[in-house]
KENU-291147 format. One record per residue: residue in one letter; z, x, y of N, C-alpha, C in turn. Coordinates in steps of 0.02 Angstrom, whole numbers, padded with zeros to 5 digits, always signed. Atoms other than C-alpha are relative to their C-alpha. Layout:
KENU-291147
aZXYZXYZXY;...
end
This chain:
KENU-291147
x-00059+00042-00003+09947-03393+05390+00019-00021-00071;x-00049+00019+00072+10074-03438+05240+00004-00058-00001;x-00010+00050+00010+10102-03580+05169+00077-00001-00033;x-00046+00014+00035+10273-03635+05121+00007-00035-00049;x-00001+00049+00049+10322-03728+04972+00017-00056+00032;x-00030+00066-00040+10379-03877+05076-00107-00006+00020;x+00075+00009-00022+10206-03860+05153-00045-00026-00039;x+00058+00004+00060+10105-03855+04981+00041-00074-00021;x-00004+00050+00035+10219-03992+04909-00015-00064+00052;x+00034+00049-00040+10174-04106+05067-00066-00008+00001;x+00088+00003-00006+09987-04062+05071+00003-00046-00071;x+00016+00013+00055+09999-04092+04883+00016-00096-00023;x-00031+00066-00012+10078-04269+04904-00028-00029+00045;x+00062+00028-00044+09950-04316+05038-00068+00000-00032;x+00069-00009+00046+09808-04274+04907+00025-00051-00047;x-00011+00072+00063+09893-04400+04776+00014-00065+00018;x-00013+00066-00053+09910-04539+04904-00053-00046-00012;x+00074+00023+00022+09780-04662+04810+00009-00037+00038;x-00004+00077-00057+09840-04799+04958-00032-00014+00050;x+00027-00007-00064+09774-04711+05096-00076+00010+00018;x+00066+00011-00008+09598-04731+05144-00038+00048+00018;x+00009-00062-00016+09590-04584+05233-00019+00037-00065;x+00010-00043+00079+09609-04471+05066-00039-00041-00037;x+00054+00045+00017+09496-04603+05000-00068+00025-00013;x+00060-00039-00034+09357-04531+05108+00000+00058-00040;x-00017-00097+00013+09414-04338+05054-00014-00018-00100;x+00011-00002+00090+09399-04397+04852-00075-00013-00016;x+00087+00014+00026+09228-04484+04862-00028+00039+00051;x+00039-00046-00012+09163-04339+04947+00040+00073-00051;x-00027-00056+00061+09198-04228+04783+00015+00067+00017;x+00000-00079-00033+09147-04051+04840+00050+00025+00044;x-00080-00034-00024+09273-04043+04975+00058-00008-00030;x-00043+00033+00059+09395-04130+04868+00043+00035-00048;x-00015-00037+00077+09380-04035+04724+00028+00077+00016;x-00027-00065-00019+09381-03871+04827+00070+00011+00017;x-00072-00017-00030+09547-03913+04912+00038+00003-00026;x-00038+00043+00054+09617-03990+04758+00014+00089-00044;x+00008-00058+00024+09562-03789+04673+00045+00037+00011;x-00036-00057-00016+09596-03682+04808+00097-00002+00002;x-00055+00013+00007+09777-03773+04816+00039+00022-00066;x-00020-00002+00066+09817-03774+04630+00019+00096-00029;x+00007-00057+00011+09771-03581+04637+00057+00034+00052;x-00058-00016-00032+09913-03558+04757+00037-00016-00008;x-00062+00028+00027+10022-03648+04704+00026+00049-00053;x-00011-00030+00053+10008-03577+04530+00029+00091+00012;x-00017-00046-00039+10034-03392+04634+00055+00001+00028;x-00040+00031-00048+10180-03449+04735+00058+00000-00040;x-00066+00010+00052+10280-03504+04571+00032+00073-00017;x-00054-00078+00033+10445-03392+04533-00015+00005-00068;x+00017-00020+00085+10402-03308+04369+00058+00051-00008;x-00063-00060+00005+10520-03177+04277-00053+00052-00019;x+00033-00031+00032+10380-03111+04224+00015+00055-00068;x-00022-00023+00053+10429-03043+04061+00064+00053+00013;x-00050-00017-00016+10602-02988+04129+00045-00049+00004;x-00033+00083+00017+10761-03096+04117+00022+00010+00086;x-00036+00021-00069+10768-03102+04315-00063-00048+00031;x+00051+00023-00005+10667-03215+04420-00029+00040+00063;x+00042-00065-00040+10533-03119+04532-00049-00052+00056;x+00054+00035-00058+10434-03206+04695-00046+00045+00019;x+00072-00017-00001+10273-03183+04757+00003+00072+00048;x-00003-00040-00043+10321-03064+04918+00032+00066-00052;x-00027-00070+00040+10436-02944+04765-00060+00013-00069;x+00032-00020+00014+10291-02960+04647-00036+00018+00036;x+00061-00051-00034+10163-02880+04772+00028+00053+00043;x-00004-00047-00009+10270-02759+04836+00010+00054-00064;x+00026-00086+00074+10278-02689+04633-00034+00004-00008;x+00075-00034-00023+10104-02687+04636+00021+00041+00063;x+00036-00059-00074+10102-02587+04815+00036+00072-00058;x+00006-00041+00035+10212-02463+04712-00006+00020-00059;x+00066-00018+00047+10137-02462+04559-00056+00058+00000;x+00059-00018-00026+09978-02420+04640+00026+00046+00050;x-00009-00041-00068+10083-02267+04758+00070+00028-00030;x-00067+00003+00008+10232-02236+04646+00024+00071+00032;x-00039-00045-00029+10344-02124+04727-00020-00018+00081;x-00002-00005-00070+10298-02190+04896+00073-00011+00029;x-00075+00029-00041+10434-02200+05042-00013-00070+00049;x-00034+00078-00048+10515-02344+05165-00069-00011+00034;x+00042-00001-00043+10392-02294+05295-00076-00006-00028;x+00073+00015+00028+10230-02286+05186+00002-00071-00036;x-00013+00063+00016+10289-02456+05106-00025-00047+00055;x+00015+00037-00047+10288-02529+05287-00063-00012+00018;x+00046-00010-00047+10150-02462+05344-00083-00038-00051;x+00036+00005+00047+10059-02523+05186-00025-00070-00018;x-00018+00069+00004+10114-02687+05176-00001-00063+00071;x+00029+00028-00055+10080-02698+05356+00087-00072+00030;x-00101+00018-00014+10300-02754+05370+00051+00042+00049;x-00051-00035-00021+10443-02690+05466+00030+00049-00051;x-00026-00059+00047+10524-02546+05398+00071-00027-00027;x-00054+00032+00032+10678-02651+05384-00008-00059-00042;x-00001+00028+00048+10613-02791+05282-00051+00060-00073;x-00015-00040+00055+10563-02659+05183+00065+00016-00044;x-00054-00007+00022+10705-02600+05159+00076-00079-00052;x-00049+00073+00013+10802-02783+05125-00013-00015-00071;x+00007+00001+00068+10671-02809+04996-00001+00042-00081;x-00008-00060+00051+10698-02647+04896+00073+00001-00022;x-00057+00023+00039+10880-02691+04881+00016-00042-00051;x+00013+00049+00042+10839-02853+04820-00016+00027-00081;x+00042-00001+00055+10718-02773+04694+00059+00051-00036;x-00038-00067+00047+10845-02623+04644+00070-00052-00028;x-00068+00031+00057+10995-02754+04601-00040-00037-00040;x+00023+00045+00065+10852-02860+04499+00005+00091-00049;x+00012-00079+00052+10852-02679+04401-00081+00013+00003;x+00072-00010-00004+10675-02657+04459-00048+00051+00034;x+00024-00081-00040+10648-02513+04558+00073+00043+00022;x-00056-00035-00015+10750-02362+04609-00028+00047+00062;x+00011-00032-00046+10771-02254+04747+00014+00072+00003;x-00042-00063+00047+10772-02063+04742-00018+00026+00068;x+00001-00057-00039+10792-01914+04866-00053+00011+00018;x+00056-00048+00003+10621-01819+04913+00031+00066+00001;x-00045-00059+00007+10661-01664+04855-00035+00044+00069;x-00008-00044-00042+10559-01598+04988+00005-00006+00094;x-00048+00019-00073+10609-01694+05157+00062-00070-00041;x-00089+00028+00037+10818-01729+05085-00010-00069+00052;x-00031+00046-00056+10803-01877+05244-00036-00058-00036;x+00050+00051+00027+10674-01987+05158+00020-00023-00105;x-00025+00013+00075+10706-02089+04991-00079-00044-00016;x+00063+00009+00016+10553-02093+04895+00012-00071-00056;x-00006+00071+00067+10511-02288+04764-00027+00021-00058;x+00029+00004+00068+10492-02309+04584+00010-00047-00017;x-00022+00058+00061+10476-02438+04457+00034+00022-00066;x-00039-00018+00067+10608-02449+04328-00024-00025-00059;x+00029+00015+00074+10555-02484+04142-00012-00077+00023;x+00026+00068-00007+10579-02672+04181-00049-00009+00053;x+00048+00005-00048+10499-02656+04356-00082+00005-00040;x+00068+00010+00043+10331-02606+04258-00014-00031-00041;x+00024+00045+00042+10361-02713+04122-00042-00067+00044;x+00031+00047-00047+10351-02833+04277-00077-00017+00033;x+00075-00012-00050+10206-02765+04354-00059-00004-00057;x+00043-00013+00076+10109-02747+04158-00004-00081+00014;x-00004+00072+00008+10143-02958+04156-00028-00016+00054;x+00017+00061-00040+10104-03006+04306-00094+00025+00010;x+00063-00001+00016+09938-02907+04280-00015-00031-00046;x+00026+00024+00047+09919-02994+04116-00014-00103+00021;x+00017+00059-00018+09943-03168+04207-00065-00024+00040;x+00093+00020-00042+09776-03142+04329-00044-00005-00066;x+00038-00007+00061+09711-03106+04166-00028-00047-00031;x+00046+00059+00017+09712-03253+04108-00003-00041+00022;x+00039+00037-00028+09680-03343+04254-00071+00023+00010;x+00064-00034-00020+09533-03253+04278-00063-00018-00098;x+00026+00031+00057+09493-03289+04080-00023-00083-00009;x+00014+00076+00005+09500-03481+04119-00045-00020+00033;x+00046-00014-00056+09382-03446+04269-00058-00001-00059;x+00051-00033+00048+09259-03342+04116-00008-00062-00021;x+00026+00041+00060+09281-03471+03981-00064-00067+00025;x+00048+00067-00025+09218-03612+04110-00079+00017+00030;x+00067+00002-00015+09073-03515+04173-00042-00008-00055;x+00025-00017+00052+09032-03476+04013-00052-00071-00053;x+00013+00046+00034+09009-03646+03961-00067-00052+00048;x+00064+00016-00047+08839-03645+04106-00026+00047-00022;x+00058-00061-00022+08690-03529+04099+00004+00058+00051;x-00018-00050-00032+08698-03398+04181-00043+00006+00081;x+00004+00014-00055+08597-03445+04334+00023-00058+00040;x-00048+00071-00037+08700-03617+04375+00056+00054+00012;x-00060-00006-00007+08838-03492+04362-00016+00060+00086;x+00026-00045-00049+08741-03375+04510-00003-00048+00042;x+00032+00040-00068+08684-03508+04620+00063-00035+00024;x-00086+00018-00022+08875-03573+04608+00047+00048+00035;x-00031-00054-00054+08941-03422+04673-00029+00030+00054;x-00004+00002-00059+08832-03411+04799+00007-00062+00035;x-00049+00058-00055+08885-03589+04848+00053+00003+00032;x-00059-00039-00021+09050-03516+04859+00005+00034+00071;x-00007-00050-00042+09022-03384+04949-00038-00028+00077;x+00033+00032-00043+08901-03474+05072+00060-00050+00040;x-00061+00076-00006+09052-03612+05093+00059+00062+00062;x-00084-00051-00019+09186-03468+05115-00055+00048+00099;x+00009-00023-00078+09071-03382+05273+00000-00062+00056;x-00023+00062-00070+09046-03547+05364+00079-00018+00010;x-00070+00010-00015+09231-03583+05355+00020+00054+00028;x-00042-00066-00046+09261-03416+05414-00012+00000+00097;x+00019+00019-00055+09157-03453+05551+00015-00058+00062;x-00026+00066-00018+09205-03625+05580+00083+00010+00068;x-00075-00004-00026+09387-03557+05593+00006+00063+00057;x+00012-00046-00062+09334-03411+05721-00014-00045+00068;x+00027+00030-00064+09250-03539+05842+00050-00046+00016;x-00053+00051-00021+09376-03668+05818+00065+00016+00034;x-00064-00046-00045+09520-03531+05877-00018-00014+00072;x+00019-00005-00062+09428-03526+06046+00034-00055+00032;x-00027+00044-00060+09469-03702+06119+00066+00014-00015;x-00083+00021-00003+09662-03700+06051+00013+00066+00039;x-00024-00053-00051+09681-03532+06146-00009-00043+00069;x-00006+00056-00067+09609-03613+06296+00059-00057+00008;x-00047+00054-00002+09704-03776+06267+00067+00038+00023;x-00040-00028+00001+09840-03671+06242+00021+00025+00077;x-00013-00036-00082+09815-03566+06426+00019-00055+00049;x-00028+00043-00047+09815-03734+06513+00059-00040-00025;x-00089+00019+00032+09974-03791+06427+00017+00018+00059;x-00006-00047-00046+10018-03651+06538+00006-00018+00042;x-00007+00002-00078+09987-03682+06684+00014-00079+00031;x-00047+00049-00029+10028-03861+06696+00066+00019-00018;x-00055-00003-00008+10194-03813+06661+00019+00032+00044;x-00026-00034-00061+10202-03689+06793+00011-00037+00072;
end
């Protein structure tokens, strides 16, 4: 599930609420806190329109379909969809989009004429070169801070992580179960 910007800037405005007692609780227990306060900030920062070193501005759904072709250039509509796991027509919607930013183009297959194969245009890759260089250095600010632990605080922290990230996975598998239920008898009292 997505988060909207309306969404993030409400969550994010419920985390700065020093009034409420509730979030109170959620601050002096750090660890969750800090995680939500993270994993948020790290989406957010993802989320933001960049031009990425182009003078147009570029969102998160048209940067990751120039990564998909990037990583497939010359693919078509249908391998886009099927890739991206989209309709073949918001495919299509967003490849217009991207071809009036001057960012990709569309060409013939020379060898089925019915199919129009993608590329990235000079800016499109400049695009796609930047917005690789921006994980970069989030991923550098990540380094610098482990860097500044030993190298087994920085092991036993990622498997905290990772330990954290399966129970929540879990959590959120078992917790699906009753809202389906709930959900079925919705159901049937309304019938």
């Amino acid at each position: 599930m997505r988060k909207t910007s309306v969404e993030l800037r409400i969550q994010q405005a419920v985390l700065d609420d020093h009034d409420d007692p509730d979030i109170q609780r959620l601050r002096n227990n750090h660890i969750c806190f800090a995680l939500l306060s993270l994993v948020n900030q790290f989406y957010t920062l993802e989320r933001q329109c960049r031009n990425f070193g182009t003078d147009v501005e570029i969102y998160l759904a048209e940067i990751q379909m120039i990564m998909t072709i990037h990583n497939a250039e010359g693919i078509h509509v249908n391998g886009l969809a099927q890739k991206l796991g989209i309709t073949k027509g918001s495919v299509s919607e967003m490849l217009r989009k991207l071809e009036r930013k001057g960012l990709v183009r569309k060409e013939k297959d020379p060898l089925k004429l019915t199919r129009l194969n993608v590329y990235l245009t000079e800016k499109g890759t400049i695009a796609h070169q930047s917005h690789i260089s921006f994980h970069q250095k989030l991923d550098s600010l990540v380094f610098e801070t482990a860097a500044e632990h030993d190298p087994e605080t920085v092991k036993v922290f990622a498997q905290f992580l990772n330990k954290i990230l399966g129970r929540l996975t879990a959590f959120s598998k078992a917790d699906a179960q009753p809202l389906a239920t709930c959900a079925e008898q919705h159901h049937k009292i309304d019938a």
